[in-house]
Residue frames relative to the residue before (quaternion, step in Angstrom):
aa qw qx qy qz dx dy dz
X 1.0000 0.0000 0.0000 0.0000 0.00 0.00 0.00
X 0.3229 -0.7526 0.5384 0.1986 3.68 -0.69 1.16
X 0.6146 -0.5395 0.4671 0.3362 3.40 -1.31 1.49
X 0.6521 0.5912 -0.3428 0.3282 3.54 -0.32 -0.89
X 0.7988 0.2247 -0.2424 0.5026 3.44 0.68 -1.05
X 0.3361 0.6964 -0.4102 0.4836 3.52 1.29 0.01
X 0.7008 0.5444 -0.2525 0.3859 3.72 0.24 -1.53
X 0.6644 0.6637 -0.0331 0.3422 2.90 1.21 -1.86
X 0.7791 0.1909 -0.1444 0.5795 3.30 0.51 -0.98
X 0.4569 0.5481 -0.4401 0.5451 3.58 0.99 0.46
X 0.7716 0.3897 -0.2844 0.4146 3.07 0.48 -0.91
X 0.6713 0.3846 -0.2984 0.5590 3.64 1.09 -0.40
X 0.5683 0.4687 -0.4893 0.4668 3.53 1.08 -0.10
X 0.7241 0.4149 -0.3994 0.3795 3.80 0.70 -0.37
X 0.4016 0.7676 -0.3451 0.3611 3.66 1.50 -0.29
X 0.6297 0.6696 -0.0085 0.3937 3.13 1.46 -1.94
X 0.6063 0.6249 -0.1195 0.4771 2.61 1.04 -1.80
X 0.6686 0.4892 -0.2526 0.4998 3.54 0.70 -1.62
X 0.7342 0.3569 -0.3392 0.4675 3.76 -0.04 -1.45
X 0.8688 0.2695 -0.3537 0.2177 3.66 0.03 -0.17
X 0.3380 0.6423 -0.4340 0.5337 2.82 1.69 0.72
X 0.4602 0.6847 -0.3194 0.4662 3.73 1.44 -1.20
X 0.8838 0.4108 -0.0538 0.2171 2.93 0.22 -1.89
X 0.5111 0.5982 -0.1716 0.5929 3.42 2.00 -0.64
X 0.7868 0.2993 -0.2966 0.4509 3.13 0.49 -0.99
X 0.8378 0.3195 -0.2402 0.3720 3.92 0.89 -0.18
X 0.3610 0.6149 -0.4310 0.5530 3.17 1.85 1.63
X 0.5555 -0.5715 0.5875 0.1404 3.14 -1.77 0.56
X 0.7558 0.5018 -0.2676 0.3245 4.04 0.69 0.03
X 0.1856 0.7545 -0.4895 0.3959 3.15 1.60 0.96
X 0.7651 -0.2802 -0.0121 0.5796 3.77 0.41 0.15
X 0.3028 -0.8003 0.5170 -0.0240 2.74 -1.55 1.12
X 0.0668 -0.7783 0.6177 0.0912 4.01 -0.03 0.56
X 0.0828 0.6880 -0.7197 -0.0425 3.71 -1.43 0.90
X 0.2094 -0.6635 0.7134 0.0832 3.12 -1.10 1.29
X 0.3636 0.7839 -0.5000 -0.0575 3.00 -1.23 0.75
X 0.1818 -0.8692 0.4464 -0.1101 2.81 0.07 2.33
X 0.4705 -0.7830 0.3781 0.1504 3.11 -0.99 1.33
X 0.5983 0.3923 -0.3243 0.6188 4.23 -0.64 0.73
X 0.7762 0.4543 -0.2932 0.3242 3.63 0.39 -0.55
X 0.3871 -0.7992 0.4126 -0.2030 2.79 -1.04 2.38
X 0.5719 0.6588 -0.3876 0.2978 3.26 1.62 0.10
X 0.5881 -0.7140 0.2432 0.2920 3.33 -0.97 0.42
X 0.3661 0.6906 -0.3069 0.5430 3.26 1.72 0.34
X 0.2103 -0.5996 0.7203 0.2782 3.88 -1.25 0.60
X 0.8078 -0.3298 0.4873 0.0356 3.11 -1.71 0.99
X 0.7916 0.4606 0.0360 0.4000 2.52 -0.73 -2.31
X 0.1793 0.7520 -0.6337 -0.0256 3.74 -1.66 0.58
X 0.1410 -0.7599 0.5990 0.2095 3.72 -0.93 -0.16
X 0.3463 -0.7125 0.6061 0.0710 3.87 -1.00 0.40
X 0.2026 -0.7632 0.6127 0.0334 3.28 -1.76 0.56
X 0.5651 -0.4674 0.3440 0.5863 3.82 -0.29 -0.52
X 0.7793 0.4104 -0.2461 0.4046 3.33 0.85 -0.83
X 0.7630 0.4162 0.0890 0.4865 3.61 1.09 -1.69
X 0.0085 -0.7486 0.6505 0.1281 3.64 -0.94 0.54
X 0.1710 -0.8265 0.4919 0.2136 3.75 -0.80 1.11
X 0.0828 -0.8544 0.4779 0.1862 3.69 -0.41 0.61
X 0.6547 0.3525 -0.1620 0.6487 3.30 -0.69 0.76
X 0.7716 -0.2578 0.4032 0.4190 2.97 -2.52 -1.07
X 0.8793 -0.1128 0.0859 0.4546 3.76 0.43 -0.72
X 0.3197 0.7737 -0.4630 0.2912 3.73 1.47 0.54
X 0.0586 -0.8181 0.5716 -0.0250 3.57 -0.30 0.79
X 0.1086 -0.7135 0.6900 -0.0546 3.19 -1.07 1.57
X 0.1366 -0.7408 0.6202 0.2188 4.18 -0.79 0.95
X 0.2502 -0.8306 0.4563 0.1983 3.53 -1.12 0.40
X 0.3034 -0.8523 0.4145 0.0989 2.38 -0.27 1.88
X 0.1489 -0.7926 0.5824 0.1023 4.17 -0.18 0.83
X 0.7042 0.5116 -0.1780 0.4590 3.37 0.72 -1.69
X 0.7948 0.1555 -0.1176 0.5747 4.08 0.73 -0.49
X 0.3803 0.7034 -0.5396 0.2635 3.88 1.07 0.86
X 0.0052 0.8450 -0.4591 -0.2743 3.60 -0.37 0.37
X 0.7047 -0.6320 0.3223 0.0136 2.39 -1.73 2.48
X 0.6943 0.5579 -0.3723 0.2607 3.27 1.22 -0.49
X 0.5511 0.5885 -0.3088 0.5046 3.45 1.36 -0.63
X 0.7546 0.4832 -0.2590 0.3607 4.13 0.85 -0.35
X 0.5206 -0.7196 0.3972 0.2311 3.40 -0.86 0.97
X 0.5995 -0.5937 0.1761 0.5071 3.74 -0.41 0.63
X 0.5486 0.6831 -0.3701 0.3090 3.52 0.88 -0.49
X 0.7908 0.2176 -0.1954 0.5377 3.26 1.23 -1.21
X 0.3347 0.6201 -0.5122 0.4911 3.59 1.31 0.80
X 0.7526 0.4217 -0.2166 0.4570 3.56 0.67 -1.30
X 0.5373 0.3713 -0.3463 0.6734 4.15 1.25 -0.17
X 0.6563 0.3648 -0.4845 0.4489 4.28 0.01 0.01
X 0.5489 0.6839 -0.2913 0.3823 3.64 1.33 -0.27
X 0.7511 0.3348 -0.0214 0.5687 3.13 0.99 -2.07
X 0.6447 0.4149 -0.3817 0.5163 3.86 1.27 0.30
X 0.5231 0.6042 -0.2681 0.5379 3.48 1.46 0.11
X 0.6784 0.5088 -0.2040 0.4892 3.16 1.43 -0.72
X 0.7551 0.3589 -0.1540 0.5265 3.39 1.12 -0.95
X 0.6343 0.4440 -0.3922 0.4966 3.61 1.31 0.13
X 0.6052 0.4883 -0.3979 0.4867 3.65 1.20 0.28
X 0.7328 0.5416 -0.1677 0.3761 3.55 1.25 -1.07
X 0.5055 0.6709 -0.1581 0.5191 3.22 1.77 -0.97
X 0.6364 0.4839 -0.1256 0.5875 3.52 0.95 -1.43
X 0.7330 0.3027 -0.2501 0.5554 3.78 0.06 -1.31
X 0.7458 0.2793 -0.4818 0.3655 4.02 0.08 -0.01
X 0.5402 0.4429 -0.5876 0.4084 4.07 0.84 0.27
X 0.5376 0.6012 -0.4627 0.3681 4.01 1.22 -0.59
X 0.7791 0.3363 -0.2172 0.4824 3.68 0.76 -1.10
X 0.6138 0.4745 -0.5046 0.3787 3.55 1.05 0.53
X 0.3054 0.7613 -0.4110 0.3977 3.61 1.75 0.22
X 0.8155 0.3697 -0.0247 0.4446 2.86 0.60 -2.05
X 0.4802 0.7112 -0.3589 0.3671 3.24 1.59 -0.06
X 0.5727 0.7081 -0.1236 0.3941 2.91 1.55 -1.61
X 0.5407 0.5940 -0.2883 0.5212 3.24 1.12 -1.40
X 0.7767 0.5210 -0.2354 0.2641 2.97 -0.39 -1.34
X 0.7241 0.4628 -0.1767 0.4798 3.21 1.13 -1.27
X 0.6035 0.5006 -0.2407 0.5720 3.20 0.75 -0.32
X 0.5290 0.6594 -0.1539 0.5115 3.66 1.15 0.02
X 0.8046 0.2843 -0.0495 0.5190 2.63 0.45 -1.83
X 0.4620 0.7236 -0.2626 0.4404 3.72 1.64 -0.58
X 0.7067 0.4407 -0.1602 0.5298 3.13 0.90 -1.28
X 0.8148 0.3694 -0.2172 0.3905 3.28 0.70 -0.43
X 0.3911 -0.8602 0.3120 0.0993 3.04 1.57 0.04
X 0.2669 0.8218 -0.3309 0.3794 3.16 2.02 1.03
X 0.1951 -0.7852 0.4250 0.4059 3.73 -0.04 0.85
X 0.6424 0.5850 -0.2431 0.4313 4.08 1.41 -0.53
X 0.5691 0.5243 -0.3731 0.5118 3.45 1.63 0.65
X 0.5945 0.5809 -0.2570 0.4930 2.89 1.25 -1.78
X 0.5619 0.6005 -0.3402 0.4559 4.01 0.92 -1.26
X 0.6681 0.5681 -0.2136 0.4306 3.80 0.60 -1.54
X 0.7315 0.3625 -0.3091 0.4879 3.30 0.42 -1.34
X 0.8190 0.3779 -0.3340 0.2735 3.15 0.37 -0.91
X 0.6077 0.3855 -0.4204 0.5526 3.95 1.11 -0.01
X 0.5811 0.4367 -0.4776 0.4934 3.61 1.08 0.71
X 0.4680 0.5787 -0.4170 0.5217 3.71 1.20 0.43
X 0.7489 0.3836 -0.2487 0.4799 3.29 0.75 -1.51
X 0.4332 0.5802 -0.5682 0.3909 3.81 0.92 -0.17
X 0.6567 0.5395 -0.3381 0.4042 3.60 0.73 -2.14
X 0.5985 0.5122 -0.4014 0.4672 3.93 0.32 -0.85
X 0.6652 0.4063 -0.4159 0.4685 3.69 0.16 -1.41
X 0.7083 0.4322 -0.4165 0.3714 3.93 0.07 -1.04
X 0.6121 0.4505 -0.3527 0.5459 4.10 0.73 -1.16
X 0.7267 0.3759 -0.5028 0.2790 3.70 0.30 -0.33
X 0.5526 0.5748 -0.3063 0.5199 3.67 1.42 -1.09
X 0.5513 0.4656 -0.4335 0.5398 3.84 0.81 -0.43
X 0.6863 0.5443 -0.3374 0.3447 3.86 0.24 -0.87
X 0.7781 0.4400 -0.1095 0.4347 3.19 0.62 -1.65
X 0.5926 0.4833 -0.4235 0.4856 3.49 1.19 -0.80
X 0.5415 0.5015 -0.4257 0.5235 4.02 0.85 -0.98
X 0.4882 0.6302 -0.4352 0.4184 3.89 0.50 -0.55
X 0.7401 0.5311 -0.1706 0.3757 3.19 0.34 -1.68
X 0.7579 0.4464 -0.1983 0.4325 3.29 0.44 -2.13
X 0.6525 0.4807 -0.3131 0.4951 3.82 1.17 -0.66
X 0.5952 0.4383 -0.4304 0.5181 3.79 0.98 0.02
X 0.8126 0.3473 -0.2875 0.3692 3.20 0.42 -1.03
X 0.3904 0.5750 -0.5117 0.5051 4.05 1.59 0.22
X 0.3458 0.8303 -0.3096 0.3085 3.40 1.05 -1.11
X 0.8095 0.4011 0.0803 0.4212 2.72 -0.11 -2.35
X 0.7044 0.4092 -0.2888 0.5029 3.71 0.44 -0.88
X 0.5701 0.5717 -0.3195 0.4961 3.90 1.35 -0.50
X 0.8092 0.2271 -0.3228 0.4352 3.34 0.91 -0.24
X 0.5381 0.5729 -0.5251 0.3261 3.36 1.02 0.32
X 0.4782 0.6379 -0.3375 0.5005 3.25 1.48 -0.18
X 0.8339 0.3386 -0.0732 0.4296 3.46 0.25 -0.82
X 0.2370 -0.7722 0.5528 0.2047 3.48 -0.43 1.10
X 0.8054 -0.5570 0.1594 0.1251 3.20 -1.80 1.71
X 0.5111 0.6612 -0.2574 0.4851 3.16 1.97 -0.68
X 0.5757 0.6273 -0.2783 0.4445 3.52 1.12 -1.00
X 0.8246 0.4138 -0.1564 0.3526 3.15 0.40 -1.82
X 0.4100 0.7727 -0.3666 0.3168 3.12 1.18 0.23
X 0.6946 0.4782 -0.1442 0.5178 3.27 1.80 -1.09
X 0.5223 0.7328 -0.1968 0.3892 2.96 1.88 -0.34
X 0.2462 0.8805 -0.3995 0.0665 3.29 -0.59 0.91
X 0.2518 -0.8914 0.3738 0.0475 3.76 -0.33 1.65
X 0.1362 0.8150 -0.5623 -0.0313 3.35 -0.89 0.28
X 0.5494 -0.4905 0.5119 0.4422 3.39 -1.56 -0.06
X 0.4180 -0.5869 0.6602 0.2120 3.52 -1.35 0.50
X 0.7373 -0.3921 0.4399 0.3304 3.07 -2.05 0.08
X 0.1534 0.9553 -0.1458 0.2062 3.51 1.30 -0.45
X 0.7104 0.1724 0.3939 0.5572 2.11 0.05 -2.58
X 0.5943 0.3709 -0.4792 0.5288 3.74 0.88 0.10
X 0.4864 0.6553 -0.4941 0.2997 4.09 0.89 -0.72
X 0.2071 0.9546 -0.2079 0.0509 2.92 1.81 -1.88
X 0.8464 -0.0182 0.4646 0.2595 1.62 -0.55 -2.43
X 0.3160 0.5778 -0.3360 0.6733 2.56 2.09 0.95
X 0.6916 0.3110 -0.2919 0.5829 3.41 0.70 -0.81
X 0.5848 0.4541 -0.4625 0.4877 3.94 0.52 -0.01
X 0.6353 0.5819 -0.4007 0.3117 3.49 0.67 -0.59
X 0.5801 0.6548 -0.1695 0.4539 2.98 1.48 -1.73
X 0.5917 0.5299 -0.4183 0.4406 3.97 0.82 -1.05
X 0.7296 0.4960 -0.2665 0.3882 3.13 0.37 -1.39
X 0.6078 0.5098 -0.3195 0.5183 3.63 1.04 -0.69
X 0.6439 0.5091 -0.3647 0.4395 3.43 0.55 -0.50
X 0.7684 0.3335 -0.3117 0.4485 3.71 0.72 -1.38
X 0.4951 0.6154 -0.4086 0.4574 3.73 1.11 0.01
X 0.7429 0.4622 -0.2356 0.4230 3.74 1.03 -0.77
X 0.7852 0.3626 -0.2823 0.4151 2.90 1.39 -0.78
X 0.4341 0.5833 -0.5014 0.4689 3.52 1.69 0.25
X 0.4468 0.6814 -0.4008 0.4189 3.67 1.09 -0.62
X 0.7938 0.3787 -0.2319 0.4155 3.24 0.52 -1.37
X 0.5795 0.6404 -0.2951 0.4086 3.48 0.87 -0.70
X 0.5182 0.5870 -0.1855 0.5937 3.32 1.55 -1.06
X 0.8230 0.2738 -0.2396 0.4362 3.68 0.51 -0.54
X 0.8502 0.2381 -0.2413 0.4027 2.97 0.99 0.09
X 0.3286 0.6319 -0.5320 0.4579 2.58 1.56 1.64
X 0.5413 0.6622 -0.3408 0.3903 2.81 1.61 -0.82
X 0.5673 0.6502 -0.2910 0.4132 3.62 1.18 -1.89
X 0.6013 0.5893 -0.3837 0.3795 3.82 1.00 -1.07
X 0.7710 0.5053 -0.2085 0.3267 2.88 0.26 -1.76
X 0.5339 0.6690 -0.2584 0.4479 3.46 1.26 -1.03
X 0.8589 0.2049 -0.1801 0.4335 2.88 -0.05 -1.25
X 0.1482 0.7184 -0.4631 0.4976 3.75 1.60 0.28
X 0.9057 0.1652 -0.0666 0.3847 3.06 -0.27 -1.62
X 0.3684 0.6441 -0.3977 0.5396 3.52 1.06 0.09
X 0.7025 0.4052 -0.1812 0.5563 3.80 0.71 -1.14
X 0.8172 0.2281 -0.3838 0.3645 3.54 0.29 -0.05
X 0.6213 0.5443 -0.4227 0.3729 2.97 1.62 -0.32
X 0.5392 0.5468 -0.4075 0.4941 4.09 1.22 -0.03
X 0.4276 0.6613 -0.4653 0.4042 4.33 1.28 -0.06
């Protein structure tokens, strides 16, 4: 396999990686509720979906969530313990699209140079960015089960019947763009591999021409 295209499709696999990380994290379709309860004549939609930042209700009602300036003292531990784990994934979510920036750099760096102990770096500094976007994912997992849960203790079983939740597109970008990290630090350890190999070669190429 020729370095060059190796570099390459790393490098556009980590690009990728970035915009749909971009794009997830500054959308509204990370969970979605559709209510759709039959007889019901009010003039309000029901129905809402959510982001890290924003809850739409309805056609265009916008609620921000505030975590970082809610005051904790009025909330029961449950929704203390979800202002935690949504605090967690709106700091972690954000700081791994910052360190796939600087990831980028690097790679592209280390590319040019053609270093097998950069190319190595960048690329278990890719798989770091993946480990953080995946713990961002899974914790949002959590906090959305366990919002979940407190929604039906509220709500009596007959209701929830009309109820219906799902992940959004969102959260598949996600994890598309986590997938992609991990592809990247796998390509670019690839590359490093080859042109450790290229070393050694041509090493031995040089002593055999002495």
């Amino acid at each position: 396999m020729k370095y060059g295209a190796v570099v390459l499709a790393a490098g556009l696999s980590g690009l990728l990686s970035f915009s749909l990380l971009a794009v997830a994290i500054g959308t509204d379709y990370w969970y979605i509720i559709d209510v759709n309860k039959p007889n019901y004549t009010g003039p309000d939609d029901l129905s809402s979906r959510s982001g890290l930042w924003n809850i739409i209700e309805g056609a265009n009602r916008r609620a921000v969530i505030s975590s970082f300036t809610a005051n904790i003292s009025s909330l029961s531990e449950a929704e203390r313990h979800m202002l935690e784990l949504h605090k967690v994934v709106v700091i972690m979510l954000p700081l791994s699209l910052v360190l796939l920036v600087f990831g980028w750099i690097f790679g592209l760096v280390s590319s040019l140079a053609c270093s097998p102990r950069l190319l190595a770096a960048t690329a278990l500094y890719f798989l770091l960015c993946s480990v953080l976007t995946l713990t961002g994912i899974s914790i949002y997992i959590k906090y959305s089960n366990q919002a979940m849960e407190e929604f039906q203790t509220m709500v009596s079983p007959e209701s929830l019947i009309y109820v219906h939740v799902s992940f959004g597109w969102s959260v598949a970008t996600a994890w598309l763009s986590y997938s992609l990290e991990v592809a990247t630090g796998m390509l670019l350890m690839l590359a490093a591999r080859i042109t450790q190999m290229k070393g050694r070669y041509d090493s031995g190429v040089a002593i055999a021409m002495l």
